[in-house]
N, C-alpha and C positions, 0 to 999 in steps of 0.2 A: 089316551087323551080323552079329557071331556067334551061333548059337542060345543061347550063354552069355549075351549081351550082351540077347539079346533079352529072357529069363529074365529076367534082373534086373530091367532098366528096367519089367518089367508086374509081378514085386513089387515093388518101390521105388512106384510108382502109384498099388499094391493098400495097400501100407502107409500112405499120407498120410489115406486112408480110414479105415481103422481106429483110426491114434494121433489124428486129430482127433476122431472120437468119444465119446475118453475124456478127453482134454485141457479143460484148466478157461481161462477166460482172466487174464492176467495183472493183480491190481487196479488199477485207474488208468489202465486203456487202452482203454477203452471207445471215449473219444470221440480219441483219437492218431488220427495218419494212418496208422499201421502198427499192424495187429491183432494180439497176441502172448498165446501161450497153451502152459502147460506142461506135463508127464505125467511122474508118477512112476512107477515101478515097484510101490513098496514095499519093495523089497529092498534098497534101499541104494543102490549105486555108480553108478546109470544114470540120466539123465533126458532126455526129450525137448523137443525146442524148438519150436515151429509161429509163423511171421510172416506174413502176407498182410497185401502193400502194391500199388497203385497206384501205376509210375515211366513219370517223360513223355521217356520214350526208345520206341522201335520194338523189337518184341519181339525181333529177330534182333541188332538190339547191343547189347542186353542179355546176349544168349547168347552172345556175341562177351566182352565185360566178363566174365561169371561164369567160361568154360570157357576159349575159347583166348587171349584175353588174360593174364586172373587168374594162368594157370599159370607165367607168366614172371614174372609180377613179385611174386609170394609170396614169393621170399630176400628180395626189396629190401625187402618191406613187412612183415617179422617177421623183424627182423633179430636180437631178443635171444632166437630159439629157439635153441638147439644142434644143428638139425639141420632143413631143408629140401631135399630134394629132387625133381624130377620128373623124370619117364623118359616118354617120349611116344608114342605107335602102339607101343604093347607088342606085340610080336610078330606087328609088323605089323597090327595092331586096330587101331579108331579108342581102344580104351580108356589108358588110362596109371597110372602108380603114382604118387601122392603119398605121401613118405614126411614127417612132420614131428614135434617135441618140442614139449612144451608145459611150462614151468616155473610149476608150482602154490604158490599163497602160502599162507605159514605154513610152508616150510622143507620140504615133502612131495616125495618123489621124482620126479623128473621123468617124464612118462608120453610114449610114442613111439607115433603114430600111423602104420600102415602101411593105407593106402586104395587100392581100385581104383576108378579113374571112367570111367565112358563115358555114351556121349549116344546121342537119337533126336530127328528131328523129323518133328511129325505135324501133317498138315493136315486140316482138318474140312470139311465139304461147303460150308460157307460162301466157302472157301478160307484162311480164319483160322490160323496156322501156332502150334504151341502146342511147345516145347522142353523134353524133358525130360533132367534131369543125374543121374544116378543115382552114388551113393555106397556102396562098399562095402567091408568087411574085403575085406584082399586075399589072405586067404586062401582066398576064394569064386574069384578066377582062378585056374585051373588050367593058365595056362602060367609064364612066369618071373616069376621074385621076385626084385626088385633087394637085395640085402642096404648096410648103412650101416654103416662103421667106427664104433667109438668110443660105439656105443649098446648094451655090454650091462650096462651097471648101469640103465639106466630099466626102467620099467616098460612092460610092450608092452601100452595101452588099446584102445581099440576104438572106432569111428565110421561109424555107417551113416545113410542120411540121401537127400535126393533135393530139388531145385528142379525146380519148374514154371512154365513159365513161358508165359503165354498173350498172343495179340494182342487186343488191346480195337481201339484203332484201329489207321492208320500209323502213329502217331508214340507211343502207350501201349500198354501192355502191363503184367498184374496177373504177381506173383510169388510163389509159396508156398515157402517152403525150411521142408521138415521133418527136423532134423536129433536123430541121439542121441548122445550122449557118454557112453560108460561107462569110468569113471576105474579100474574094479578095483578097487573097495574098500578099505579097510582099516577095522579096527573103529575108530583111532581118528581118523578124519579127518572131520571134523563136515560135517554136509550144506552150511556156506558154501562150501566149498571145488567142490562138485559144481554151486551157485547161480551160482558166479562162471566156470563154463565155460557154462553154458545161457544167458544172457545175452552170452555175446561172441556167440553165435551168432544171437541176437534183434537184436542191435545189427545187424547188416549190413542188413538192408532199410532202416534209415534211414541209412547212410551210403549208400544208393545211392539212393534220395530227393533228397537233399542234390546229391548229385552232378550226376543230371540235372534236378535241377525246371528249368522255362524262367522267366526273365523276372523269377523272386523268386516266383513264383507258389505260394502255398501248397496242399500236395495236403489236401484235408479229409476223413477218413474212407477205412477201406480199400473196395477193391471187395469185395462180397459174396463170398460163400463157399459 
């Protein structure tokens, strides 16, 4: 890791801390298999998303699924963005640039996501191995920045954010992804439209629930927090 790299990932860590502090949880999900809870700002354009779930996969292919699988197959599986990209060991780092669009309903400008990610994995005395994904503007890398034809009428938003991802046993392992979308405002774009990006983000702990439960086995309630 880069001392950039390192920065990051211990605030992105420091941050799951504090936005769950403020975070309220989502009505009706009390008793779900996946905890879900939001934070606004008050200012408008920004909100935060916090899921902790319990998935009966092994914490390493989990981290395998979120980071080096995921990142190939994001064009296949958001195919009606206008713009996906990935660039991988940026400059020689483990870190990489997602670039992606996101087409907002109700007719509202399309908003272009430029992210830096990189990772760490930390082992605790127990020998428990716990993965963490850090998410950040990629304006915080301070080496290259891939540029993307054909995106300058979107809006350029913003998105920071970080999973954690811990070993319960071999085969489970608990997942926090706390993520922010800040769409950029405008006065007249009503907060559904800000509701309906923090929610795509809440929704992935239970498409990966689904994915690996074993056996039809229902997970009941998240792991504590």
């Amino acid at each position: 890791l880069t001392g950039d790299e390192q920065n990051v990932i211990s605030e992105s860590v420091t941050l799951v801390e504090d936005i769950a502090s403020r975070a309220k949880r989502v009505a009706g999900t009390a008793n779900e298999s996946v905890e879900k809870f939001l934070y606004r700002d008050g200012k408008g354009g920004t909100a935060w998303a916090i899921s902790v779930a319990k998935v009966d996969v092994a914490a390493a292919t989990l981290f395998a699924e979120l980071h080096l699988l995921d990142t190939y197959a994001r064009k296949a599986a958001n195919m009606r963005a206008a713009v996906n990209e990935v660039w991988n060991n940026l400059d020689g780092t483990r870190g990489m640039q997602y670039t992606t669009s996101v087409s907002l309903p109700g007719g509202f400008q399309d908003r272009l996501y430029n992210t830096w990610i990189t990772w760490d994995k930390w082992v605790g005395a127990d020998g428990k191995q716990t993965y963490i994904i850090a998410i950040s503007p990629l304006e915080k890398y301070k080496g290259t920045h891939h540029k993307v034809d054909g995106t300058e009428k979107m809006i350029e938003a913003m998105s920071r954010g970080v999973y954690i991802i811990k070993e319960v046993t071999e085969h489970t392992c608990q997942v926090t992804r706390t993520q922010q979308g800040d769409l950029k405002f405008t006065a007249a774009m009503p907060l559904s439209v800000l509701d309906f990006v923090a929610k795509q983000y809440l929704g992935k702990a239970n498409v990966l629930q689904e994915k690996f439960r074993r056996n039809g086995k229902e997970n009941v309630g998240a792991a504590g927090r």
